[in-house]
Phi, psi and omega in degrees: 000134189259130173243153196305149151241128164310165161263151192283178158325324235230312194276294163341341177246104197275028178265292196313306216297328153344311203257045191292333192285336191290338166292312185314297166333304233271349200260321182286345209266306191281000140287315160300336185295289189320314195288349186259336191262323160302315181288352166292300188281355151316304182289345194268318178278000190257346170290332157314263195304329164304294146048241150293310208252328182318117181095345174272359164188149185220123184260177174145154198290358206241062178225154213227061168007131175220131180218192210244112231243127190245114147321170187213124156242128166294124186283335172202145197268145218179157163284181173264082180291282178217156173267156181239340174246188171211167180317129185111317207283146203271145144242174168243187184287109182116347193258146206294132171267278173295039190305080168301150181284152187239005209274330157314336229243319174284324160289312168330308197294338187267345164278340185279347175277356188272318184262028164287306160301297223264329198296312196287323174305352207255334163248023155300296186305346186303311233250330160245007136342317181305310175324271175300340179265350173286274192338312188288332186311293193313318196291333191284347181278335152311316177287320165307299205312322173294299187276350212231019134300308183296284295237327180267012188268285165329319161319283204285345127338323193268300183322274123035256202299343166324294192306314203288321187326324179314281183324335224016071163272339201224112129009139157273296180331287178324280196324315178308303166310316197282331165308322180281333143294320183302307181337290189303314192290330174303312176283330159328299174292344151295292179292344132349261161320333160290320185262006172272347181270317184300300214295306181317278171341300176283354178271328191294316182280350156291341197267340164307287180282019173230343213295167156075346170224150185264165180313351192262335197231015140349067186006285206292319122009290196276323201287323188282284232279011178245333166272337174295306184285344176275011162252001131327281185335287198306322195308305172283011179260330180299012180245084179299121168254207181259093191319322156243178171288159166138156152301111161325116171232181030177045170323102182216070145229147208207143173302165174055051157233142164289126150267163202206110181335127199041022178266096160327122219232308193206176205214121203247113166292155154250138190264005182232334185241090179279188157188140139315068188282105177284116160308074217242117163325142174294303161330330166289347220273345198299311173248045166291111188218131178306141205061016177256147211274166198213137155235144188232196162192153197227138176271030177258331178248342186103217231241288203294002183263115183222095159294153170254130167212217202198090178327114153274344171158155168272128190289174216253053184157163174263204192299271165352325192255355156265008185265165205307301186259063179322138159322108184256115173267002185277109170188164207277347181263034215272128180228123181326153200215066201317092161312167166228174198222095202304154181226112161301125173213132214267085183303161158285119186306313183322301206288307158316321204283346178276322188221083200284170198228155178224119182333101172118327162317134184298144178239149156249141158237162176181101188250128180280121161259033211265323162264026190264175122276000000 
């Protein structure tokens, strides 16, 4: 049984099928029509979505990764006993990097707990130094007390032969004599009274180095127990640690290397609290507002990958004016230049902590102004 086939346009028209060049015309004509009519609704929808959607974020490409980078420096200086980490390798905050040799940093500490020792014993003795010069205070006063009996014996001795002297009952060589005792008890009592004072003097400067504090809070005390912990101090510094949470990067210490006070050894990354400096035309920048949300992708993950952040603020200059070599624009040659302007933007911790980012990776931002007028 034989079945019927339509016929195309071009055999239905017997001029065209007659007609190959007129066919071909009527096949260009209806592709050009199709073709005008995509780029018509093509323009209506991207005129549609401009529009709508158009004006409501400004973007670019031209952003970078970034974080706040902590050097690892040495606090004292030493050989390089062992290393404990390696490139790369993740740390926390506290935990030992570095091993410096300590065996100088531990004899310091033991002369210094020694003489720590010798301070407290030197103001014990202060205290009972205290003791014995109140003793001493008391014998001299026992001794004025002594001299200034003879001294009233002599007197009334002197008085006595003084009266008889008239009468000459009593010698001149006695009368004499008894003057010359009386002098000496007079010096006596003097000299007394002088050596109750050097005693008195010397007790007031000991009583000077104890008084108002006890052996723990002592000056002399405090000043040994304060070299004592700054040799502590060194001591626990020869254990260099990791300053922050982050990676080990840029590593250049090996044992048997001196290390040297503020001399960089290593580099602590932080892998979660990353940020973003977008580089934005000055011309995007009018309606740019601190706190407005940012989305970004990184070409480490692609497309399908969308961090979230939040403008922290615009620096206080653009790129240029902050570079090693500023721009001199006074000059007779001057051809106008669109600056950029950096934008800090403040990433999700969740989101790093998912997708870690590494300092110097390429960025696209695309921050909604969507709420500026």
């Amino acid at each position: 049984m034989l079945t019927k086939t339509p016929m195309s346009d071009t055999a239905a028209d017997p001029a065209v099928a007659a007609n190959p060049a007129a066919a071909a015309r009527a096949r260009r004509t209806r592709l050009l029509a199709w073709l005008a009519i995509v780029v018509v609704v093509g323009g209506l929808a991207y005129s549609g979505y401009v529009l709508l959607f158009g004006g409501r974020t400004v973007s670019t490409d031209n952003a970078y990764v970034g974080a706040d980078v902590s050097p690892v420096s040495p606090l004292t200086s030493g050989p390089v006993a062992k290393v404990l980490v390696k490139e790369t390798a993740i740390v926390k905050a506290g935990q030992p990097l570095v091993l410096l040799d300590d065996s100088d940093a531990k004899i310091l500490v033991a002369q210094m707990q020694a003489a720590l020792g010798q301070a407290e014993r030197k103001v014990r003795a202060y205290e009972a130094n205290d003791a014995a010069l109140a003793g001493q205070v008391s014998a001299r006063d026992a001794d004025i007390a002594k001299a200034r009996a003879d001294l009233d014996r002599a007197r009334t001795d002197l008085s006595r032969r003084e009266a008889l002297s008239s009468s000459g009952a009593v010698s001149a060589d006695e009368l004499t004599n008894a003057k010359n005792r009386y002098a000496e008890a007079q010096a006596e009592v003097a000299q007394a009274n002088a050596a109750r004072r050097a005693a008195q003097g010397t007790r007031e400067a000991n009583r000077v180095l104890i008084e108002g504090v006890d052996v723990a809070n002592n000056p002399e005390v405090a000043a040994a127990r304060a070299r004592l912990a700054a040799a502590q101090l060194a001591l626990d510094r020869t254990i260099i640690r990791a300053p922050i949470d982050g990676q080990v990067s840029k590593k250049q210490v090996e044992p048997g290397q001196q290390a040297q006070v503020g001399t960089p050894i290593m580099s602590i990354v932080p892998t979660t609290d990353a940020f973003v400096d977008a580089n934005f035309k000055e011309v995007q920048l009018e309606k740019v507002r601190a706190g407005q949300p940012v989305i970004l992708t990184s070409d480490l993950y692609g497309s399908g990958v969308k961090f979230h952040g939040r403008v922290r603020g615009l620096t206080g200059g653009t790129g240029s004016a902050f570079s090693l070599i500023p721009a001199q624009n006074a000059s007779g040659n001057w051809i106008k230049v669109v600056q950029r302007v950096p934008v800090r933007i403040d990433l999700d911790p969740k989101e790093l902590a998912e997708h870690p980012l590494r300092v110097g990776l390429s960025m696209k931002a695309h921050v909604d102004i969507s709420g500026v007028r």
